[in-house]
C-alpha positions in Angstrom: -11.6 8.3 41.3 -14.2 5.3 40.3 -10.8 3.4 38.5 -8.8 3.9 41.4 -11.3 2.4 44.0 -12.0 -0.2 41.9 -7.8 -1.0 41.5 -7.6 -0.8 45.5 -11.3 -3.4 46.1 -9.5 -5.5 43.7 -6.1 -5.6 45.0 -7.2 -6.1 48.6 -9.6 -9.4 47.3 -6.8 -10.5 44.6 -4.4 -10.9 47.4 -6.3 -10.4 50.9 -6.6 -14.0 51.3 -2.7 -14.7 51.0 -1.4 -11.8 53.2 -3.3 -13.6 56.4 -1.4 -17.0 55.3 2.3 -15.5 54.6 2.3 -13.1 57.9 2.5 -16.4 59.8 5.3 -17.9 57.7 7.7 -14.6 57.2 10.7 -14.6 58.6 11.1 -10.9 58.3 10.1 -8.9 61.6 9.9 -5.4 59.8 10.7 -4.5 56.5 12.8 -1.6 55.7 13.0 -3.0 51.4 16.5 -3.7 51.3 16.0 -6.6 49.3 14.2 -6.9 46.6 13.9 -9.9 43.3 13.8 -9.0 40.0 11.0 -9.7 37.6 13.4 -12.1 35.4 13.8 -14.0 38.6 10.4 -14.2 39.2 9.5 -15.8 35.9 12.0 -18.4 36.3 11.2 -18.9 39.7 7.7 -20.2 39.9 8.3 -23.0 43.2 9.0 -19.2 45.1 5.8 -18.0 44.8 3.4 -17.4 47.5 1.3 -20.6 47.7 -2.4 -18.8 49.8 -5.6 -20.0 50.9 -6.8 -19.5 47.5 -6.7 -22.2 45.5 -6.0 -20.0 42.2 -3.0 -18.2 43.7 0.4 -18.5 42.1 1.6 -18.1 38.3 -1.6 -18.4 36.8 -3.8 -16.3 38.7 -6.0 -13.4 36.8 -5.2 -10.1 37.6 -7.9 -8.3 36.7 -7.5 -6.0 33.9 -8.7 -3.2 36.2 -5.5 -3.4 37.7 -2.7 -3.6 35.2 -5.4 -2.6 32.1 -4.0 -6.2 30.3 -7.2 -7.8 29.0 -10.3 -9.1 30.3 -7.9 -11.7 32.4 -4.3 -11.7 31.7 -1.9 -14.0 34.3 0.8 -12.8 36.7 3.3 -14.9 34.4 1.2 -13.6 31.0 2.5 -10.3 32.5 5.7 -11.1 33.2 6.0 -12.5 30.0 4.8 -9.7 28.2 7.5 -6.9 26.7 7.1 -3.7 25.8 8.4 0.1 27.7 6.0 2.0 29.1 3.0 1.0 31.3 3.6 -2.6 30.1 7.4 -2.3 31.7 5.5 -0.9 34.7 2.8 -3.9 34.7 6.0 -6.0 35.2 7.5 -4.0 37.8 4.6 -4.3 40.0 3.9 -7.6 39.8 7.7 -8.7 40.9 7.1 -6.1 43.4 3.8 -7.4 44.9 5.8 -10.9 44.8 8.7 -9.1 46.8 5.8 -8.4 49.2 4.0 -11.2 49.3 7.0 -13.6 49.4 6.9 -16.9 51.1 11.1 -16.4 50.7 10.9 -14.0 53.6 12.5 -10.8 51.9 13.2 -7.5 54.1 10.7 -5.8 51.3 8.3 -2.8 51.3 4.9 -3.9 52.4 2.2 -4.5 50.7 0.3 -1.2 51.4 3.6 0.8 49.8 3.5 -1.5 46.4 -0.3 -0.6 46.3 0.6 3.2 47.0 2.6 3.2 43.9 0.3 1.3 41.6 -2.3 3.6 42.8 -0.7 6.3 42.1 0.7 5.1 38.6 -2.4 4.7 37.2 -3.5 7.6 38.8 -1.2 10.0 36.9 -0.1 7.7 34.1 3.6 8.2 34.7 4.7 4.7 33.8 8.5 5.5 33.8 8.5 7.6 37.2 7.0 4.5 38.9 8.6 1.7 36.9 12.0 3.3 38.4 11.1 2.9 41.8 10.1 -0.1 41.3 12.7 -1.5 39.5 14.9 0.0 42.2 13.6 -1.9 45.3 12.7 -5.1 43.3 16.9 -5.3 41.9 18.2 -4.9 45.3 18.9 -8.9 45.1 18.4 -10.8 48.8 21.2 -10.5 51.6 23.7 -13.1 51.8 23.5 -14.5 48.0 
């Protein structure tokens, strides 16, 4: 209970600054997550991500280990970057997913509170491949139009 209160303080700081900045710049009116970018894209992508009030937003931003369990500080890119099945395939899931929901691009994705819902409840029961598949579903759904 202690890990997961820590995983939602620190989600709501990592990005609580940023949410205030995009919601004025999305084009999206409500999102119903029928589109969705992979985590591939995202790596090769960097000029898409969301660009908040904080100055250490973006790429190279720590994500505190508390959340994805990666080190003492490991990147959003570091995460991307990093391979492996299992919660490390998760890991990479939800940060393309919290990029689908934070998105500058403005994508008809789940909100914020739903991606948090699931990594809450990943590392809550520790069923990596359950939530890496839902995941992986929303953020493949490529964008409208393209």
């Amino acid at each position: 209970m202690k890990k997961l209160l820590v995983l939602l303080i620190l989600m709501v700081i990592t990005i609580g600054s940023v949410v205030p900045v995009l919601a004025q710049t999305s084009s999206a009116s409500a999102c119903t997550g029928t589109e969705g970018l992979s985590p591939g894209y995202w790596k090769n992508h960097l000029e898409d991500w969301p660009k908040g009030a904080e100055p250490g937003w973006g790429p190279y931003a720590c994500f505190n280990h508390a959340v994805f369990h990666v080190g003492p500080c490991k990147s959003l890119i570091d995460v991307l970057n990093t391979g492996g099945g299992g919660e490390k395939a998760f890991d990479r899931q939800a940060v393309a997913a919290l990029l689908n929901a934070t998105s500058p691009l403005g994508l008809d994705f789940h909100s914020l509170g739903w991606v948090q819902g699931i990594v809450q409840d990943a590392y809550r029961t520790k069923n990596w491949d359950y939530y890496k598949n839902i995941l992986e579903a929303a953020n493949n759904m490529g964008v409208a139009g393209n």
